[in-house]
N, C-alpha and C positions, 0 to 999 in steps of 0.2 A: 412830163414825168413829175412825180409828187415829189416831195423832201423825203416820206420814209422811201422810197422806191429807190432811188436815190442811193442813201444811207445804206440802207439792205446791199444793193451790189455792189458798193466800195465795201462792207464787208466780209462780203464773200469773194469778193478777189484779195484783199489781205489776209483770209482764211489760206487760201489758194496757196499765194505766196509762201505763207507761212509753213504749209506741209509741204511743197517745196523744197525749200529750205531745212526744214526738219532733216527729210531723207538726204541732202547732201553732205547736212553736218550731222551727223544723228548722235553725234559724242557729246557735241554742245546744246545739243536738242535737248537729249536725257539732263546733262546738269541744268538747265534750264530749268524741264519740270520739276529735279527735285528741289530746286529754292524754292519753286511754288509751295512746293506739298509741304516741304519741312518750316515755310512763313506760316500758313495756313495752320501746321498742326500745333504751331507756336502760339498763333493769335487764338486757338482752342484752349488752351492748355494755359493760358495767361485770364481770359474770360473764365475760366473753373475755376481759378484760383482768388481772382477777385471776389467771385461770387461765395467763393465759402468766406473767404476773408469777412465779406459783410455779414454772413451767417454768423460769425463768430464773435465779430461786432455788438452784434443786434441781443445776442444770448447772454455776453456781457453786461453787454448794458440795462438787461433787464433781471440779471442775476445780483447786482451791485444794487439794487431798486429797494431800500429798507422802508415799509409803508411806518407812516409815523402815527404814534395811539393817539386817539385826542385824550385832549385833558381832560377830567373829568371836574366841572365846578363846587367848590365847597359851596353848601346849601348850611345854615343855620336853622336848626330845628325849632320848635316851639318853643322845648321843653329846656331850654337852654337861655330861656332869659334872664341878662342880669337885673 
């Protein structure tokens, strides 16, 4: 037998297991998935926020942005000699 072959049906008997187990606790099944759903929709929902966070960042940063004039050099004309 290979390693994934292996691999593959110890997961599909702790699949097994697990529905199983589901239907005999099905109350601790259900809160179960909802930590999932409600970690997951948290870990959404914290990635949205980061990412405007740097959006807001970024528009900041380039709204604070004053370009600076160059100087313009004094030139002494001809017609200005002492």
């Amino acid at each position: 037998m290979s390693t994934t072959l292996s691999v593959i049906i110890v997961l599909e008997v702790l699949f097994t297991l697990f529905i199983a187990w589901g239907i005999m606790h099905e109350e601790r099944f259900v809160a179960f998935e909802d930590k999932i759903i409600f970690a997951v929709l948290r870990k959404i929902r914290r990635s949205r926020a980061k990412r405007e966070y740097m959006r807001r960042e970024k528009l900041n940063a380039a709204a604070e942005y004053t370009p600076v004039k160059p100087v313009a050099k004094k030139t002494l004309s001809r017609d200005t000699a002492a």
